[in-house]
Residue, then its C-alpha position, 0 to 999 in steps of 0.5 A: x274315418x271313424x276311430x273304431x275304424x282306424x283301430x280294426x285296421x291297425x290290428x289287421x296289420x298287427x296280425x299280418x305281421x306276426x303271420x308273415x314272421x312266424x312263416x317262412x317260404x316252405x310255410x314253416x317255422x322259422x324258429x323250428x327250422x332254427x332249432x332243426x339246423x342246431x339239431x343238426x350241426x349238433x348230430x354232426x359233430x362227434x362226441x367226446x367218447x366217440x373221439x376217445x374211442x377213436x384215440x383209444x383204436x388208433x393207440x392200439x393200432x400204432x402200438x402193433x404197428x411199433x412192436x412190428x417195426x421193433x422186431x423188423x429193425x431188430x432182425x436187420x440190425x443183428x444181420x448188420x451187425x454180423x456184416x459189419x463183424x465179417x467186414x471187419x474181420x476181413x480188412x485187418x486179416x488182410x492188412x496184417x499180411x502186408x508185414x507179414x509177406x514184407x518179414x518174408x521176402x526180407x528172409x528170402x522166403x518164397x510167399x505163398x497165396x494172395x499177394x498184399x495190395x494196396x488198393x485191395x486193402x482200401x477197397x476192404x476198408x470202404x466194404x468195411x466203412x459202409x457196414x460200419x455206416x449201415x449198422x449204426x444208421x440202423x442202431x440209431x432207428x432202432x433205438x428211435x423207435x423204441x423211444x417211441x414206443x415207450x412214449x406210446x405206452x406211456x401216454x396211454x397209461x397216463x389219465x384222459x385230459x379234461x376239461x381244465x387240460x384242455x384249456x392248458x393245452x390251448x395255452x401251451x399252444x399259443x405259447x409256442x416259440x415263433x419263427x425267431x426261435x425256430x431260427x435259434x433252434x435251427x443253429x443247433x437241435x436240443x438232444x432228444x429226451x431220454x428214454x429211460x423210463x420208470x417200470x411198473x411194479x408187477x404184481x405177486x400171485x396170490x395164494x388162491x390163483x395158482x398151486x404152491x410150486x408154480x407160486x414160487x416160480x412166479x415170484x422168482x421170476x417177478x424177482x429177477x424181472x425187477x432185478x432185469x428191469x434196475x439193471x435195464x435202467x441203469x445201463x439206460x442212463x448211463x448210455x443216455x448220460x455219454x451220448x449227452x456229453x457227445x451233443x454238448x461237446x459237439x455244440x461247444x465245436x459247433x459254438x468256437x468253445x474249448x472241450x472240457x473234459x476228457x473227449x467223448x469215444x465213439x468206441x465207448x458209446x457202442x459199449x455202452x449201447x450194446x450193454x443196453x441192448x443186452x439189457x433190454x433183451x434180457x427183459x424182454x425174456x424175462x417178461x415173455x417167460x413169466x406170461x407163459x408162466x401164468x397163462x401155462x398154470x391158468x389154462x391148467x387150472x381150467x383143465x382141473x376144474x373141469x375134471x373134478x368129479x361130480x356127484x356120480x363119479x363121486x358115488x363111484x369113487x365111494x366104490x373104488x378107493x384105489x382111484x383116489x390113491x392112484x391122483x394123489x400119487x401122480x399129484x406129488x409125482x407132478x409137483x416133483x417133476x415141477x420143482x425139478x424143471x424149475x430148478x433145471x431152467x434157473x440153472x440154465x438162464x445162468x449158463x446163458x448169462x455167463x457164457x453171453x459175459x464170456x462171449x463178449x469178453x472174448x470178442x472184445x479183446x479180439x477186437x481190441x488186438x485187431x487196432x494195433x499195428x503190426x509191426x515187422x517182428x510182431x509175430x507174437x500179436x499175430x498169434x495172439x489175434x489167432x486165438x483170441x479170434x478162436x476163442x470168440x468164435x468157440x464162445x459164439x457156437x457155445x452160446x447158440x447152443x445155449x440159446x437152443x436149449x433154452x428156446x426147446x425148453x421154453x416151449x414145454x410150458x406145461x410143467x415139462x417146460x424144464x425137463x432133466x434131459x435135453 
């Protein structure tokens, strides 16, 4: 064989095997289908925007879904809360006739009524324990969703993580403690973190975007709402701050250690939650009576933008002098009708307030009367329960009343929403 004939073969060769590399079995590209597969895994997996998105609707989901849940366990802690109180009511009402119908038959007196059992008594007291129980089981959800609301709002007004934050994360996550400390933390459970959190400041109208009069009643209500929200803050802590001291003194129980210290009451935690609530109630009004104060004043500039008058009805306007006497008289009418109505609701929020203090003032000291023992000749703390239990129940109707005025006058936002006569 030739040697011109050893090289037309090997390029033969050479040129069958780029052939056989660069097609496949469908006669394609290797290479094309290659990049067609990495175009594919690429249009399969979704973007950071997309994936921000999805985050951004499923906050928003869970946050209606919280404030729903909210108002649900709101509506049955207060019907809790009254069951427990009538539970109550009735166990000491009934225990203190036993002393009483003993002082008559010691005085040969005849007993009229229901005569006092025992067993009656302590079938009251569980009625009463399993109201007790419930109300707190629900107080305890209650405040846990709230937690988890705030951390919701929290999280979605804190920055997106980028990419620095991410590769934090992935540390924090290799990090994470192992079987052997989830043991330790088995023996006994950290206290969840506090939910008292930091409010935003709001922000003050400015001159263009509502009239003088409503102006001002906007910054009385940002002032009072900032007020609501330190006092809120305050009453957050402290109930936080007693609740701490319950889990350490539990965990010093739990651990063979002494207490020190004056021991934790039960009785003083449910103030101090309840002065919380109270707390949050009042921000709660607050908030939603300074947005009806804003939407109110917007949709009525709207309304005023679209009545001024044009060119033709200026002309007309040229004619008839009388028009423009009879809009500025029912102007100042409005800003007087305005101040009063402002004036009247401030006075009635602090009616509210004080008869809320005096309700609870009153049921407190009821309540307080109710744990003692009656003693055989203690017919002075019998009629004292009677009136304190009297007097609560008149604060009670007085605040209800209150609270329905106030609801009425809520409704006339308009700037009638303060009306003289109610």
């Amino acid at each position: 064989m030739k040697f011109t004939d050893i090289l037309f073969l090997l390029a033969a060769a050479v040129t069958a095997n780029a052939v056989l590399v660069s097609t496949g079995s469908n006669g394609l590209s290797e290479t094309s289908g290659l990049s067609s597969s990495i175009y594919k895994r690429g249009r399969e997996t979704p973007s950071d925007e997309d994936q921000s998105g999805n985050n951004d609707s499923n906050q928003g989901t869970a946050s209606g879904g919280d404030n729903e849940l909210i108002r649900q366990l709101e509506k049955e802690f207060e019907e809790a809360n009254n069951a427990e109180e009538v539970a109550a009511n009735a166990f000491y009402k009934y225990r203190a006739l036993r002393p009483h119908q003993e002082r008559l038959i010691l005085q040969g007196k005849p007993i009229y009524g229901e005569k006092h059992s025992e067993q009656r008594q302590q079938e009251l007291k569980k009625k009463w324990h399993a109201a007790d129980k419930r109300m707190n089981l629900l107080r305890q959800k209650l405040q846990e969703a709230r937690r988890t609301n705030r951390a919701l709002l929290v999280s979605t007004r804190s920055a997106r993580p980028g990419p620095s934050t991410s590769r934090q994360n992935e540390q924090h996550s290799i990090d994470e403690p192992g079987p052997s400390t989830s043991k330790q933390d088995e023996q006994y459970p950290d206290i969840d973190p506090s939910p008292c959190t930091t409010k935003p400041s709001r922000k003050l109208p400015s001159d263009r975007e509502y009239p003088r009069e409503t102006r001002e009643l906007i910054q009385q209500l940002v002032q009072e709402l900032e007020a609501a929200d330190t006092a809120e803050t305050v009453a957050c802590d402290t109930s936080y701050g007693y609740r701490v001291v319950e889990h350490e003194q539990e965990k010093s129980i739990s651990q063979g250690k002494p207490i020190s210290g004056k021991k934790h009451s039960k009785q003083r935690q449910y103030r101090l939650d309840s002065q919380w609530q109270t707390a949050w109630r009042k921000v709660e009004f607050l908030e939603q009576k300074l947005q009806q104060a804003r939407s109110s004043t917007s949709g009525r500039g709207r309304k005023h933008s679209i009545d001024k008058s044009g060119p033709s009805t200026s002309r007309r306007g040229g004619k008839r002098p009388s028009d423009e006497d009879q809009s500025n008289n029912a102007d100042l009418n409005q800003k007087v009708m305005s101040r009063k109505a402002n004036r009247h609701l401030r006075k009635l929020m602090k009616k509210v307030e004080k008869a809320i203090r005096a309700k609870t003032a009153k049921c407190d000291a009821y309540r307080r009367s109710m744990s003692f023992e009656v003693e055989q000749d203690s017919e002075y703390i019998l009629k004292t329960r009677k009136k304190l239990d009297k007097e609560c129940k008149k604060e009670k109707g007085k605040v209800d009343r209150l609270k329905r005025r106030l609801e009425r006058l809520s409704k006339k936002n308009d700037l009638e929403f303060g009306a003289e006569s109610d």
